[in-house]
C-alpha positions in Angstrom: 0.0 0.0 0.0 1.4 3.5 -1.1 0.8 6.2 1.6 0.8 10.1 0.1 0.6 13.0 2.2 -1.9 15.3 0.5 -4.9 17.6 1.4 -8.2 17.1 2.1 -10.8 19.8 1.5 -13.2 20.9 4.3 -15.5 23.9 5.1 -18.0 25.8 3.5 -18.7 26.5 -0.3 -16.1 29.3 -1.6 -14.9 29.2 1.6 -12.1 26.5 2.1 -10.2 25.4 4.3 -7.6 21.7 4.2 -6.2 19.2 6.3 -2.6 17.3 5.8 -4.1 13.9 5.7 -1.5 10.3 5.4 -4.1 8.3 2.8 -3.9 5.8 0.9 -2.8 6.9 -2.8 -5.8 5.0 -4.2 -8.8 6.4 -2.1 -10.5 10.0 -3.4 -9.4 13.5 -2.5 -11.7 13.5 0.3 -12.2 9.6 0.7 -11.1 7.7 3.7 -7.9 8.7 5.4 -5.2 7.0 8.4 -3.7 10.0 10.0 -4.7 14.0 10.2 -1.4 15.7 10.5 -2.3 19.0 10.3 -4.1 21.9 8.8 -4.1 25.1 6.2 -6.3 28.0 6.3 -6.2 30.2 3.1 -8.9 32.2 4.0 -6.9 34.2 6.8 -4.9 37.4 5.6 -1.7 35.5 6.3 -2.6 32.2 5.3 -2.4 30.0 8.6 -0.3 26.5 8.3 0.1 24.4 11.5 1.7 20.7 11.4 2.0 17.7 13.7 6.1 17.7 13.0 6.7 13.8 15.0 3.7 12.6 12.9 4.5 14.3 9.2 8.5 12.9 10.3 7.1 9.3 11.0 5.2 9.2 7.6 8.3 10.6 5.8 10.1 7.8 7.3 7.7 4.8 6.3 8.4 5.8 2.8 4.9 8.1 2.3 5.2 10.9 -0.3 3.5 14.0 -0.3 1.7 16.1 -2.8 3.5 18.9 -4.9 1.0 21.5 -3.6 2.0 20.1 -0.1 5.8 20.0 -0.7 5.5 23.9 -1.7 3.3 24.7 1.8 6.3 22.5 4.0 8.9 24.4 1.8 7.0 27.6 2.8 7.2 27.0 6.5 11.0 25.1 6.5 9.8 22.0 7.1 11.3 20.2 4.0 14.6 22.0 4.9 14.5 20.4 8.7 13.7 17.2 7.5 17.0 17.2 5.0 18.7 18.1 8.0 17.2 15.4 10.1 17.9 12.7 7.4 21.9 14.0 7.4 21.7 13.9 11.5 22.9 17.8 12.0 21.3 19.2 14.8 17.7 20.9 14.6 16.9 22.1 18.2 17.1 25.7 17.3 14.7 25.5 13.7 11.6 26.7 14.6 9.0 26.2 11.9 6.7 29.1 10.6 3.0 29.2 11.0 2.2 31.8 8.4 2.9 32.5 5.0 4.6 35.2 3.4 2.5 37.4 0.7 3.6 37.5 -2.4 4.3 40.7 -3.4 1.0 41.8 -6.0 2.4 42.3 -9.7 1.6 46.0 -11.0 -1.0 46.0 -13.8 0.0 45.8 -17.3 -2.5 48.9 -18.2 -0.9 51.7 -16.0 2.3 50.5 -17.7 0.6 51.2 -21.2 -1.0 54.0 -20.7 2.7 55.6 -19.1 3.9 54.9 -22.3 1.2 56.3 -24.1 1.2 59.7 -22.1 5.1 59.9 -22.7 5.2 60.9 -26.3 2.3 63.1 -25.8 3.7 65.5 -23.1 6.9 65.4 -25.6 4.9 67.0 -27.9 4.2 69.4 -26.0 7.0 70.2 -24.7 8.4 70.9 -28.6 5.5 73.4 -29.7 7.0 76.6 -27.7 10.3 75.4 -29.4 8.9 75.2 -33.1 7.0 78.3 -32.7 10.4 80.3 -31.9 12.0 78.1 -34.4 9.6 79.6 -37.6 11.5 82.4 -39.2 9.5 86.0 -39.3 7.0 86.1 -42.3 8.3 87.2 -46.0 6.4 90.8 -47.0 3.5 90.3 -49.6 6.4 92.4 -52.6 8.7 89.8 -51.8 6.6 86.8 -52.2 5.3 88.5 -55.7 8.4 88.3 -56.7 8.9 84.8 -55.9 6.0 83.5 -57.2 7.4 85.5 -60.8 10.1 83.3 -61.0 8.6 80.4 -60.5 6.5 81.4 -63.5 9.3 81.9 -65.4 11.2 78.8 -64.8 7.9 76.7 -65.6 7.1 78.5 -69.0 10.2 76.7 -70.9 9.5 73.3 -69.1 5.9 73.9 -70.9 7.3 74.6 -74.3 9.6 71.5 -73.9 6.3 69.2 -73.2 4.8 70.5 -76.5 6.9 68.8 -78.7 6.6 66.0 -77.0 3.1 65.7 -77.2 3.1 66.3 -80.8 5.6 63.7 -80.8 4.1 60.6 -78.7 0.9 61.1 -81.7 2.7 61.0 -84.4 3.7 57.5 -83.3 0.3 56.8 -82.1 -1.4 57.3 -85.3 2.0 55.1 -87.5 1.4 52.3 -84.9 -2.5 52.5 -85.9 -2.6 52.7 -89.9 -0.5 48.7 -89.8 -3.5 48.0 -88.1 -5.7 49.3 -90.5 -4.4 47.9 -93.2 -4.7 44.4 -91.6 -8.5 45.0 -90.8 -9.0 46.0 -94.7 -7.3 42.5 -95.8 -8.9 40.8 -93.6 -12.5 42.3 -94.9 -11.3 41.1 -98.5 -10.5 37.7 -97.8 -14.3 36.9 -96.9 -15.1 38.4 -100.5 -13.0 35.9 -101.8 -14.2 32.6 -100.6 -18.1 34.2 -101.6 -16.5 33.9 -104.8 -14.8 30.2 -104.9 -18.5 29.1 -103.2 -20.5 30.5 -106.3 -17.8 29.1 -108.5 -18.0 25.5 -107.0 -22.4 26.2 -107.3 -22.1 26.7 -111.0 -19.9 23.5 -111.3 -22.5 21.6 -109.4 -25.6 22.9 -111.8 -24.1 20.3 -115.0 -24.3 17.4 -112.7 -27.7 17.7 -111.2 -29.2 18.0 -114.7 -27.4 14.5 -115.9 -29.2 13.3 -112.9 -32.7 14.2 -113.8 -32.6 11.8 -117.0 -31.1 8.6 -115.1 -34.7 9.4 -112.7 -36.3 9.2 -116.1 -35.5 5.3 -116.6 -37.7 3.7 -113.9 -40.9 5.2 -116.3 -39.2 2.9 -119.1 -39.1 0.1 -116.6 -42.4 0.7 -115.2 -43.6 0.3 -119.1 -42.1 -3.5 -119.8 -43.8 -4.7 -116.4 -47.7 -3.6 -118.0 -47.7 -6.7 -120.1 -46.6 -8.9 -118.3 -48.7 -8.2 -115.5 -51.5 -8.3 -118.6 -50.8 -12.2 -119.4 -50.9 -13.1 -116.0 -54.5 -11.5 -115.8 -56.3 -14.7 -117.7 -53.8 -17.2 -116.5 -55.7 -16.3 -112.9 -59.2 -16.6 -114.2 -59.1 -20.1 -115.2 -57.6 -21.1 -112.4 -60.1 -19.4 -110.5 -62.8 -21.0 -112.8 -61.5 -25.0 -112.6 -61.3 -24.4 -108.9 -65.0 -23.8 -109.1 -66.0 -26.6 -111.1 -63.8 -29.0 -108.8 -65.7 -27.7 -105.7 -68.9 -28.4 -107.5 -68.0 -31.9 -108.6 -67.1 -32.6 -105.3 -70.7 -31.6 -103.6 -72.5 -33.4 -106.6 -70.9 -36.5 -105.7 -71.3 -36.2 -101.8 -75.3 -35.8 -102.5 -74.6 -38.9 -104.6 -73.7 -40.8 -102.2 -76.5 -40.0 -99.8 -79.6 -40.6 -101.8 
């Protein structure tokens, strides 16, 4: 059987308080236990942490281990560091162990931070203005800048006749670059002239052949012609066949009559 050291909850809801429990490493958090060794309070402003030492000692010894959350609270108050001393067999009379914790000290918030930063370059700002305004040189007279503006003028006028030319230039090539085209869209419009032509050629040569065809329709009329007399002989050939199967039928019923009177 493994024995831990670990804590077991107790008191109200959102309001907790732990005991140092020896329990068997297979029974729940706050399943059966052996031994109660102690008890932590984090509710109190310090936290309170008291410990049976000859009981937590005797458990160490059979072998239990404890919890990492328990490990940190006996690191808190010394006892892990008495214990190490215990086990090398240096004397421990004058060790006293704690029974509160330290606070840790609360980490400043990340937004005051930010907005220091933010409010730096801002009251730089303002620190420059004053500086800038003495900075700006005194205003040019309204003669002076007439005469400024003037020779602006007059530098731009010859940069304007140079862009002129250029102009002129650029559509000059524009319209050389377009009559290649034009030319191509002209042959292109001819070459559906021409195949209107070979169709109407290739018609005409068709014409000569349909009318050889017209006679060779003409030839079945011939043929029809030979078959009318010969269907004509055939015409009495059926009557007196027709006319000796009548008398046989009559012969027949003469003699049956016969042969019943």
């Amino acid at each position: 059987m493994a024995v831990k050291i670990r804590l077991r909850r107790m008191g109200a809801k959102k309001r907790p308080t732990y005991r140092f429990v020896a329990t068997d490493s297979r029974m729940p958090r706050d399943g059966r236990f052996i031994e109660i060794l102690g008890y932590y309070n984090p509710i109190e402003k310090p936290a309170l942490v008291r410990v049976n030492e000859e009981k937590v000692y005797h458990w160490l010894k059979q072998g239990a281990i404890s919890t990492e959350t328990v490990n940190s609270l006996f690191r808190q108050i010394g006892l892990l560091k008495k214990w190490e001393m215990i086990q090398k067999g240096e004397d421990v009379s004058q060790i006293t162990l704690a029974t509160q914790l330290q606070e840790k000290p609360k980490k400043k918030k990340k937004k005051k931070a930010k907005e220091a930063e933010v409010a730096a370059p801002a009251v730089e700002e303002v620190a420059k203005e004053p500086e800038e305004k003495e900075a700006k040189p005194e205003e040019i007279a309204p003669s002076e800048k007439a005469e400024v503006e003037k020779e602006k003028e007059e530098k731009k006028e010859p940069e304007k006749k140079e862009a002129k030319p250029k102009e002129a230039e650029a559509k000059e090539l524009k319209e050389e670059e377009k009559k290649p085209k034009e030319k191509e869209a002209k042959a292109k419009e001819a070459e559906p002239s021409a195949e209107a032509e070979a169709k109407e050629s290739k018609e005409e040569k068709k014409k000569p052949e349909k009318k050889e065809a017209k006679p060779k329709e003409a030839e079945p009329t011939v043929e029809a012609e030979a078959k009318g007399p010969k269907e004509e002989k055939k015409k009495p050939e059926k009557k007196e066949a027709k006319s000796k199967e009548v008398k046989a039928k009559k012969q027949k019923e003469e003699k049956q009559k016969a042969e019943e009177s």
